[in-house]
C-alpha positions in Angstrom: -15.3 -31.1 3.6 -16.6 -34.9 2.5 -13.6 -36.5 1.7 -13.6 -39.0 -1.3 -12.9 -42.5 -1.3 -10.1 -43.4 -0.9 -7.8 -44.3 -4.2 -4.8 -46.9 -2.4 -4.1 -48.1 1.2 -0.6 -47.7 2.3 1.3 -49.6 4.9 2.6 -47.1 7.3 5.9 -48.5 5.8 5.2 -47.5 2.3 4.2 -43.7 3.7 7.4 -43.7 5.5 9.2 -44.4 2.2 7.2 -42.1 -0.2 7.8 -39.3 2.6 11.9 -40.0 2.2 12.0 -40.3 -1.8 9.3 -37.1 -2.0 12.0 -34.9 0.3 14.9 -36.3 -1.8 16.4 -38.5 1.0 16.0 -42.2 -0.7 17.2 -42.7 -4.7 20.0 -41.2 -5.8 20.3 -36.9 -5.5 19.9 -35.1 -8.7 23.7 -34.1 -8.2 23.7 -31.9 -12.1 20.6 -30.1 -10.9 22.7 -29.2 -7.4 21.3 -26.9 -4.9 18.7 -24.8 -6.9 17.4 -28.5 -7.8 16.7 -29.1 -4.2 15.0 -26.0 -3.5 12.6 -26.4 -6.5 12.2 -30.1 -5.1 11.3 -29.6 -2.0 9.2 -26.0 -2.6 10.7 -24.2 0.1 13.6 -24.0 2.6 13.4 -22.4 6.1 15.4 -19.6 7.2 16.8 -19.1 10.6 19.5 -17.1 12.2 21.2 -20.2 14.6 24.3 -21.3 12.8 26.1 -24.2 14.6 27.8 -26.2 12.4 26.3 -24.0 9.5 23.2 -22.3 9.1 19.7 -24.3 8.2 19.3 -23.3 4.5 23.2 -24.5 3.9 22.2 -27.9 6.4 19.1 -28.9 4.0 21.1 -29.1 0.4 23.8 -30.8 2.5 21.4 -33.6 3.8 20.7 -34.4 0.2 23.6 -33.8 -1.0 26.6 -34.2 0.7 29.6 -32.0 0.4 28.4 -28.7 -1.1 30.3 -25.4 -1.2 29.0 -22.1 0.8 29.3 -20.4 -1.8 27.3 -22.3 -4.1 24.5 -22.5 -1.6 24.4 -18.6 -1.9 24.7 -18.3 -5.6 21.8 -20.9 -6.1 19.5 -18.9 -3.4 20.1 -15.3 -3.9 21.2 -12.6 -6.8 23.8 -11.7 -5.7 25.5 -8.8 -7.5 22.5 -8.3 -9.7 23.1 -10.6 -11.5 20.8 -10.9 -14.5 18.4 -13.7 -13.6 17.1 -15.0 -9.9 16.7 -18.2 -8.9 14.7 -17.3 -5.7 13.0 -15.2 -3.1 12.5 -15.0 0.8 8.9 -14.9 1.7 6.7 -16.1 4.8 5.7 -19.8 3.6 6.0 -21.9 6.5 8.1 -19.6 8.4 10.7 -17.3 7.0 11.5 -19.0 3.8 13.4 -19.0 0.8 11.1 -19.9 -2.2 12.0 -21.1 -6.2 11.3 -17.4 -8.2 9.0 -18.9 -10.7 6.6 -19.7 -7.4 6.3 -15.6 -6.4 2.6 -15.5 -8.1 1.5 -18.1 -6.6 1.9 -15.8 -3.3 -0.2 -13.1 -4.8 -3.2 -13.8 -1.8 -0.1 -13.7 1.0 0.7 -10.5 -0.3 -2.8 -8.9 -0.7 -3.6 -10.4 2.9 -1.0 -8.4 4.2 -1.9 -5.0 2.1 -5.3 -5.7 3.6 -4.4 -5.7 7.4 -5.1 -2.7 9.0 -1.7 -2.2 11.2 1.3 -4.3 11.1 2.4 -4.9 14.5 5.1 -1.5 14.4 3.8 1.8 14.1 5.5 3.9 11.4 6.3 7.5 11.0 4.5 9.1 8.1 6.5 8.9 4.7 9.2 7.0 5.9 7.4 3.8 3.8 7.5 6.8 0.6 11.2 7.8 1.2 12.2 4.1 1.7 11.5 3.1 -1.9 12.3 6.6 -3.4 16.1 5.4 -1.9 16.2 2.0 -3.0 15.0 3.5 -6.8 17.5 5.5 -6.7 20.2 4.1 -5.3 19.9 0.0 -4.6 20.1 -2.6 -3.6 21.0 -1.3 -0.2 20.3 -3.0 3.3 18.8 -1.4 6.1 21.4 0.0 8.1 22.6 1.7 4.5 18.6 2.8 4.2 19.3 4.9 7.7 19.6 1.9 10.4 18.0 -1.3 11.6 17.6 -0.4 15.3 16.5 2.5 17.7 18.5 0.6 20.2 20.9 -2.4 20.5 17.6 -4.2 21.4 16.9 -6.8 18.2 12.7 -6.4 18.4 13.1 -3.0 18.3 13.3 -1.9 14.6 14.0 1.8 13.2 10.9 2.9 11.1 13.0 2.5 8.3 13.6 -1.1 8.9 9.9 -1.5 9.7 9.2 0.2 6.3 11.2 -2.5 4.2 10.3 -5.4 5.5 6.5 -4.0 5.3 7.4 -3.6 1.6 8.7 -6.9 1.4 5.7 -8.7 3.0 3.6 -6.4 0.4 5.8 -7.5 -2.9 7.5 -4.1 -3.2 10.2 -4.7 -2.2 12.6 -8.1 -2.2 15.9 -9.4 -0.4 18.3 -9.8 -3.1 21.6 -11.2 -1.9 22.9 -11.8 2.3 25.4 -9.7 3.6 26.9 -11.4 6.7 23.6 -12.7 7.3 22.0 -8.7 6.2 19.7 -8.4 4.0 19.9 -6.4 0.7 16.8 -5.0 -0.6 16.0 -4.1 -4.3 12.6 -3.4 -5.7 10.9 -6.1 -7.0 10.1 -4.4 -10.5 14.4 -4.6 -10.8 15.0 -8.1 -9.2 11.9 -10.4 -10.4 11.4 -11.7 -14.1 8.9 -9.4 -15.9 7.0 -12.4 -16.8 6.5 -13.1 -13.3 6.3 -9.8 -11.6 2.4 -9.9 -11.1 -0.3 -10.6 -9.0 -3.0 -11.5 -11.8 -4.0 -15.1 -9.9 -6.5 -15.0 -8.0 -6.3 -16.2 -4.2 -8.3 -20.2 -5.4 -5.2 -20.1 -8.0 -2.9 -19.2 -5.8 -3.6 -22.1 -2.8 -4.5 -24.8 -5.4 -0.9 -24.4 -6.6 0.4 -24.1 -2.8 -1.3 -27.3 -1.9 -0.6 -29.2 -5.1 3.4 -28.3 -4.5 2.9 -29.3 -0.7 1.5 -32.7 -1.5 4.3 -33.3 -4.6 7.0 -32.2 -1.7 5.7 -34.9 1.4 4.7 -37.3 -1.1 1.5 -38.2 1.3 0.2 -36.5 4.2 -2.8 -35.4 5.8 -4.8 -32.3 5.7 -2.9 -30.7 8.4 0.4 -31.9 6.9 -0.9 -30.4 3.8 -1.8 -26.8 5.5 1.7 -26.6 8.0 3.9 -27.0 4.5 3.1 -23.3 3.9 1.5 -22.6 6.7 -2.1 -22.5 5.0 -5.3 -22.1 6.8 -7.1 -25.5 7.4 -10.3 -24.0 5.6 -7.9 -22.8 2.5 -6.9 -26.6 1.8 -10.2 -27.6 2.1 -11.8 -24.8 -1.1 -8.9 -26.6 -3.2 -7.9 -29.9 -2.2 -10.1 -31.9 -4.7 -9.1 -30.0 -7.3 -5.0 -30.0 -6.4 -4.6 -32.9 -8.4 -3.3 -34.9 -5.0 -5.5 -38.3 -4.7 -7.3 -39.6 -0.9 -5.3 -42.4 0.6 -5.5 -44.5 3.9 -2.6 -44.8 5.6 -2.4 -47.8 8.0 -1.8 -46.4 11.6 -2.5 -43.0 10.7 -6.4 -41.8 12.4 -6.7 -39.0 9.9 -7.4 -39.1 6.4 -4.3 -38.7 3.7 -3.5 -37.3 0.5 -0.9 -38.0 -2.0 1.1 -37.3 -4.8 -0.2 -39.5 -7.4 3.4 -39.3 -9.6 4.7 -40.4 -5.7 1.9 -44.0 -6.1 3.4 -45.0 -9.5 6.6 -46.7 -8.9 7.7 -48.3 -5.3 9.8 -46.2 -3.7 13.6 -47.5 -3.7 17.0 -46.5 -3.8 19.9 -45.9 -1.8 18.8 -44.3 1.3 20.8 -41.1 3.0 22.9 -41.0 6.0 23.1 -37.4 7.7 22.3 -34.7 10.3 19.4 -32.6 9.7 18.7 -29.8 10.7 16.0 -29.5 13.0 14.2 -27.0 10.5 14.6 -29.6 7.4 10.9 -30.0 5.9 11.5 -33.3 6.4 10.9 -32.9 10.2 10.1 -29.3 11.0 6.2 -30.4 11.4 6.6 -32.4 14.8 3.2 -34.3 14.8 4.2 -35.6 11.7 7.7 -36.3 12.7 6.3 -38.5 15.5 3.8 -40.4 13.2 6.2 -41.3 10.8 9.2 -42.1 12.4 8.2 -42.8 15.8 10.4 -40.4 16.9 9.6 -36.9 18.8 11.8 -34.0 19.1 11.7 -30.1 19.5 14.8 -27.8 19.2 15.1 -26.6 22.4 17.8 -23.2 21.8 14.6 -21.3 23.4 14.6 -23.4 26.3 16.4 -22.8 29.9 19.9 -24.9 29.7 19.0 -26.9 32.9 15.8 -27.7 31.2 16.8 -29.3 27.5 17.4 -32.9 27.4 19.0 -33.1 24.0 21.4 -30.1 23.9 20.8 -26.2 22.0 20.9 -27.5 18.6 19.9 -31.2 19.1 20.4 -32.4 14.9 18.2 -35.8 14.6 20.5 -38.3 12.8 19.1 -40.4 9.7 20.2 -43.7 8.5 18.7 -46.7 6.3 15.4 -44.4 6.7 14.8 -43.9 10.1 16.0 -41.3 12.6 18.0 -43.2 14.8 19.9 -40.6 16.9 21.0 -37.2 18.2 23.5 -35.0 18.1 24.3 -31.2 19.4 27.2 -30.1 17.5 29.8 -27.5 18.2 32.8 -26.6 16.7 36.0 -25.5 18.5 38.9 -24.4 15.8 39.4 -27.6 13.5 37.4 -30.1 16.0 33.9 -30.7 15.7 32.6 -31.2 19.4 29.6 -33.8 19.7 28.3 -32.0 23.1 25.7 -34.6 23.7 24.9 -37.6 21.4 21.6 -39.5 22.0 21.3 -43.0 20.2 18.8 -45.8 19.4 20.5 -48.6 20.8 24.0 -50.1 19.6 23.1 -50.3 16.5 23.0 -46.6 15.6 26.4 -46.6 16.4 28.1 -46.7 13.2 25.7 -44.7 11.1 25.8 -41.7 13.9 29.1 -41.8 13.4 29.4 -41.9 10.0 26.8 -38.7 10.1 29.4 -37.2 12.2 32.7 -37.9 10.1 30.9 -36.6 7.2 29.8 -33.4 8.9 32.9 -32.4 10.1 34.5 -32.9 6.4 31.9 -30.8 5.1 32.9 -28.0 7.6 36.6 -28.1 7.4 36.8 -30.2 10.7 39.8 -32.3 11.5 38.5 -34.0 14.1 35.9 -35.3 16.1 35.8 -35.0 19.6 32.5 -37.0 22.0 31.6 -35.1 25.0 28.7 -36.8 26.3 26.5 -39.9 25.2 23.0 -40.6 26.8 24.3 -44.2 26.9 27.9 -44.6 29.0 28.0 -48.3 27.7 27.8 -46.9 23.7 30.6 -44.2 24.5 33.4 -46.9 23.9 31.7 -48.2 20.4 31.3 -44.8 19.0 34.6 -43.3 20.4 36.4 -46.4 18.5 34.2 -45.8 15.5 35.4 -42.7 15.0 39.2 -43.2 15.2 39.0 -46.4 13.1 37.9 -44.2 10.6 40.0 -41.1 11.3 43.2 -42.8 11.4 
C-alpha cells in the first residue's frame, strides 16, 4: 500500500493525549450517556472470565466513569428479560467482545468467513446444529446446560455437541447471547433478539471493514496500521483495501517508526480536560495492544494469570494504574470480606504515591470495600508513604 502524505506531525506528546481523550480518559465523561455511551465510544469492550475485583467489561465503564452500579453495567450490555430493544451483542472483534447492536452488519464478512470454513475446530453429531435451533424457536432464550449440557466431562475445552452447536450458531449470526446468567450465557435467535432493520447481512465485506476501520481509528484517536488492524483484530491486508477510503487522515508521529493514521474530528481541537485517575483492567482497549502500550506510555506490561506463580513479577491480575495521563503504577488486587488486599503494588517513583493510592481508595468504594490493606510494594522505602496515604484518607 503507498501511503499518502502526510496531513499533520504530532509530537509524541500530542498522540499520547489524542489516544487518552479518543478512549474517554481526558475531558469530562459523558455521565447522561452512562455505560451504553462508553461502549458506543469506544466500539467494543473485551470479555473475559477472571473477576478479581470485578470482571473486565464492569472494570472499563468504571475507568471512565467512576462509581457505576453492577446492575447497570448489565442492563446497558445485554437484554435481559427480553426486553423490547438491545443495546448490544457479543461477537469475536478483538477477542470475545461485547459490540454496540447497530454495529452487527458491519460484521456481515466475520460471519460469512465463518459459514465458509470448512470444520470448526469440534466435530458435531449430525442434526444436533437442526435440533438446537428447533429448541431455542420453540422454547427460548435458554442457555446451554438448559439446551441438554455444556460439557461431556467436568473438563472446560471439552464441550457437549450441543454446546458446540450454539456457539457455531452464534459465530454464524443464528444465533445470539441475550442476557448473563452467573456468567452463562442465554441464547435467543437472532431473528427474535436483533432490530429488524438491522438483522441482515446486505454489506458487502469492503463495506463492512471500511466501517471497522473507520470506528477503530475514531476509538484510538491515531495509530498505526497495525494499531488499526489489532482493534478488531483485522487482517493487515483488509486495512490496507480500505484505509484511504475510511475517512482517517496519514500523520507522522514524532518517535513512532511506522506510519500513523488519525481521526480527523480527534486533529480539530487540542486535546484537554481533566485527566482520569484509575485501575484498568489489563483488557481496557486502552492498553490491551501491548506494542502500543509501550510506544505510548513507555510502559510494558502483560497479564501474567497464565503464567507459573514463581514466574510473574507483577502479581495474577497486575491492574496498570493511570494518573495525570500516564501509567504510573501497579497493582494486583484481591479482596478478602470488606478489605481490599493490594497483594503487590509496583510504583514509578515517590511520586505515584498519592495517585496509586487514590486509584486504590476509589476501587475499593466501588466494590463495597472498607478497607485497604498493602501486602507488598516493589519499593520497601514507598511502603511507609503509601501505607500513611491510605489511612489519612480512610480516617
Amino acid at each position: 500500500m503507498t501511503t499518502p502524505r502526510p496531513s499533520t506531525t504530532l509530537s509524541a506528546d500530542e498522540a499520547r493525549r489524542i489516544a487518552l481523550r479518543a478512549q474517554g480518559l481526558l475531558g469530562s465523561p459523558d455521565r447522561r450517556a452512562g455505560v451504553r455511551g462508553v461502549l458506543r465510544h469506544l466500539g467494543a469492550v473485551q470479555l473475559d472470565t477472571i473477576s478479581v475485583l470485578a470482571r473486565s467489561h464492569e472494570l472499563v465503564p468504571y475507568a471512565r466513569l467512576g462509581a457505576v452500579g453492577r446492575k447497570t453495567v448489565e442492563s446497558a450490555y445485554w437484554h435481559p428479560g427480553g426486553a423490547a430493544q438491545p443495546h448490544a451483542f457479543e461477537y469475536w472483534s478483538h477477542a470475545a467482545c461485547i459490540l454496540p447492536i447497530e454495529e452487527w452488519p458491519h460484521f456481515a464478512f466475520r460471519r460469512r468467513a465463518y459459514r465458509d470454513r470448512p470444520h470448526w475446530n469440534h466435530t458435531l453429531p449430525d442434526g444436533t446444529y437442526d435440533q438446537v435451533i428447533k429448541q431455542l424457536r420453540a422454547d427460548g432464550p435458554l442457555t446451554a446446560t438448559e439446551l441438554g449440557g455444556a460439557k461431556k466431562t467436568s473438563e472446560w475445552w471439552d464441550w457437549s455437541g450441543t454446546k458446540v452447536a450454539v456457539e457455531r450458531a452464534l459465530m454464524y449470526g443464528e444465533v445470539v447471547c441475550v442476557e448473563r446468567r452467573g456468567w452463562k450465557r442465554v441464547y435467543d435467535l437472532a431473528e427474535r433478539a436483533v432490530p429488524p432493520a438491522l438483522l441482515h447481512d446486505d454489506l458487502d465485506d469492503r463495506e463492512c471493514l471500511r466501517r471497522l476501520v473507520r470506528l477503530a481509528g475514531e476509538a484510538l484517536g491515531v495509530g498505526t496500521r497495525a494499531d488499526i488492524a489489532d482493534y478488531h483484530r483485522l487482517k493487515g491486508d483488509q486495512v490496507d483495501a480500505v484505509l484511504a477510503d475510511s475517512g482517517l487522515v496519514p500523520v507522522t508521529v514524532e518517535g513512532w517508526a511506522k506510519p500513523a493514521w488519525a481521526d480527523p474530528a480527534a486533529l480539530e481541537t487540542p486535546p484537554r480536560g481533566r485527566h482520569r485517575t484509575t485501575l484498568l483492567s489489563p483488557f481496557d482497549s486502552l492498553i490491551w495492544e501491548r506494542a502500543r502500550t509501550e510506544r505510548i506510555f513507555g510502559f510494558s506490561h502483560r497479564l501474567e494469570a497464565y503464567v507459573p506463580k514463581p514466574k510473574r513479577v507483577h502479581g495474577y491480575f497486575a491492574m496498570p494504574v493511570l494518573a495525570g495521563g500516564r501509567l504510573v503504577g501497579r497493582v494486583d488486587p484481591a479482596r478478602e470480606g470488606r478489605t481490599l488486599v493490594a497483594k503487590q503494588i509496583t510504583l514509578d517513583g515517590p511520586k505515584a504515591v498519592p495517585a496509586v493510592a487514590q486509584a486504590l481508595l476509589e476501587a475499593a468504594t466501588w466494590v463495597d470495600c472498607t478497607n485497604v490493606r498493602v501486602e507488598r510494594v516493589d519499593a520497601p522505602d514507598l511502603r511507609d508513604p503509601l501505607t500513611r496515604e491510605l489511612a489519612r484518607a480512610l480516617d
